[in-house]
N, C-alpha and C positions, 0 to 999 in steps of 0.2 A: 504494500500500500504506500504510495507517495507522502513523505512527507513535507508538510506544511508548516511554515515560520512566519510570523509577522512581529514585526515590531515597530515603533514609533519614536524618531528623534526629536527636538527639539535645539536649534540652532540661534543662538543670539545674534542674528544678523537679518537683518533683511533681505525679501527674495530677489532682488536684485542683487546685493551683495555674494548670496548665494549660486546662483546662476553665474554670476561673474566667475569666484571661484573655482565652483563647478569644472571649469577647463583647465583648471589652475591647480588639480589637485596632485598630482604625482609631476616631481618625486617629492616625498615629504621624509620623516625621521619613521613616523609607521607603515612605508608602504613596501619595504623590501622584498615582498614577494611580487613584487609588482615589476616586471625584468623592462617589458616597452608598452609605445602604446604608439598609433597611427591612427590618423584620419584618413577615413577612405574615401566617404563623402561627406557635401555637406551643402545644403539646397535650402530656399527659401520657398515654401509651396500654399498657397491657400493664407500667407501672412503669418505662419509659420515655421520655425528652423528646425528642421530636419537634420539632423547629423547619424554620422555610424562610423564607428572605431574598432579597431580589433588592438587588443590588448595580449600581452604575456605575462603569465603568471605561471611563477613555482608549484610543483607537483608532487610535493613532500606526503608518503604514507606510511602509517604503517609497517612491518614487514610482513604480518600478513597478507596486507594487499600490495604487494610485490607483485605478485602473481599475476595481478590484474593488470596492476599501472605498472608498467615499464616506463613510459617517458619524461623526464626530469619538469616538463614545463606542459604548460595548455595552453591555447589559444581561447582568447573569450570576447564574442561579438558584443559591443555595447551601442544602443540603438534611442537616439534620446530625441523629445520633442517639446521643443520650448514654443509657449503661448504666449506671449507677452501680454495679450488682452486678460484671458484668462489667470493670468499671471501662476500658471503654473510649467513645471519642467518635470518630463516623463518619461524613466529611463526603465530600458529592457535589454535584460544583458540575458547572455544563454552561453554553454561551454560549447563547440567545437569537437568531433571527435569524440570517441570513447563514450557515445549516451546508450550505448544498451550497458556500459559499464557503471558509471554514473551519470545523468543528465542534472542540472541545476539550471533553474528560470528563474529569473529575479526583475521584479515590478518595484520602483521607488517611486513616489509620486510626492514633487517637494512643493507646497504649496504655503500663503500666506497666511499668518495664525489673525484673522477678525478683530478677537480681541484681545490678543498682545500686539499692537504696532511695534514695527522692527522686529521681531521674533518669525522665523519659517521652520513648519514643521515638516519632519521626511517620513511618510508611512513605507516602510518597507515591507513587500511580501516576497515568498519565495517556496520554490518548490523542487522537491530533491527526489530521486528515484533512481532504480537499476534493475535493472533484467537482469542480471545475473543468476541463473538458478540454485537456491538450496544458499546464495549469500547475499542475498538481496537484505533482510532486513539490517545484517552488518554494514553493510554498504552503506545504506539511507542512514542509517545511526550516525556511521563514523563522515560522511559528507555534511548532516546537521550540527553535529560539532563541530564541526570546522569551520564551517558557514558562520555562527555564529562568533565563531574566536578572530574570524576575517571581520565581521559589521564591526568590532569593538575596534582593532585596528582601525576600518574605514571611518567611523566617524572621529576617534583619537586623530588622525593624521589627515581630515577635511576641518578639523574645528583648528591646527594648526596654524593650518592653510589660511583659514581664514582670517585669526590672529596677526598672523602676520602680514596679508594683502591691508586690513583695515586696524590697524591696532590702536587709531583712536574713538572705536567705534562706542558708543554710550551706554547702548543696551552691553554690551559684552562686556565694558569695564563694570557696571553696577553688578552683575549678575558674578563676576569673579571677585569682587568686592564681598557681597551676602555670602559665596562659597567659603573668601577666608574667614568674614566674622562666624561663620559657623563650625569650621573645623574650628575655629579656637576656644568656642563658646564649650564646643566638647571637649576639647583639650582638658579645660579650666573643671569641667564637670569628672574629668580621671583622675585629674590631680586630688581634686576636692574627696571622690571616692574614696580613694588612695590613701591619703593622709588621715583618712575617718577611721578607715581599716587597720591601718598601725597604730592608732589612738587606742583603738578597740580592744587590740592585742596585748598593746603596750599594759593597759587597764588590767585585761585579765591576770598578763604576769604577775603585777605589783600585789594581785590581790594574792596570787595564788602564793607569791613569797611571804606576805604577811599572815596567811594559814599555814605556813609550816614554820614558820619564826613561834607561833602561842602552841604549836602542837608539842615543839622543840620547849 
């Protein structure tokens, strides 16, 4: 049975900034598995940009699936459609090669959040499968893990990206701003634990030496 992955980003930039990006995102510090990438085409149709890219990417498995994958790298079609009116950008990528081994489709649709101005949200879906008989549900396992350990890289190394095309952006400074005061707000709440917990202990010792000082 194919499996099914959706998830939902949130990006502190606007979809234009996003879009902008968007072209701009390899090579980053996360995208090492990401070997090239080519424009193939790219056409203006109906008031729409139509583009299509093939990409290369590493092909690191298992050694069980040795067996399967031999080739160090994949090739992967990405197929995007920006709407300016609509103000959305709509991309579809698919592997190349090897789909009765494993196939992956992947749907992102990054669009403008209503009621966060400046903030674009990314719904990502995607769908993983293999024919392989008698290893197919291995397969779909170990491709959804994967899958998933690549979106955390992709959006780590597009929020980079971003950072650093706009790094005086407002929304992205406030929001890394509430991140630090919050990591430290917890910080302050371990410390505070912490020192409760050795007070605690501390207490019990003292008492526990002052019951064998009257027992002595």
């Amino acid at each position: 049975m194919t499996k099914y992955y959706e998830s939902e980003t949130v990006y502190n930039y606007s979809w234009e900034q996003v879009t902008q990006g968007f072209w701009n995102r390899y090579p980053n510090p996360f995208s090492s598995h990401v070997l090239s990438e080519d424009t193939v085409s790219r056409e203006v149709r109906n008031g729409k940009l139509h583009s299509k890219r093939l990409l290369t990417k590493t092909n690191h498995v298992p050694k069980w699936g040795e067996r399967f994958f031999k080739a160090k790298s994949v090739n992967i079609v990405e197929e995007s459609v920006v709407d300016p009116n609509e103000r959305t950008l709509v991309t579809y990528t698919r592997n190349i090669g090897f789909n009765k081994i494993m196939s992956v489709v992947e749907k992102v649709v990054y669009k403008s959040l209503p009621d966060q101005p400046g903030k674009t949200i990314a719904i990502r879906s995607a769908w993983i499968d293999s024919s392989v008989y008698g290893f197919g549900t291995a397969i779909r396992a170990f491709g959804l893990d994967r899958f998933k350990k690549n979106c955390a890289k992709t959006v780590s190394g597009f929020n980079y990206v971003l950072q650093h095309m706009f790094p005086n952006n407002p929304v992205a400074l406030a929001a890394a701003a509430a991140a630090a005061a919050s990591q430290a707000s917890k910080a302050q709440k371990l410390r505070e634990a912490a020192k409760h917990a050795s007070d605690h202990m501390k207490a019990q010792a003292e008492h526990l030496v002052q019951n064998l000082s009257v027992k002595g």
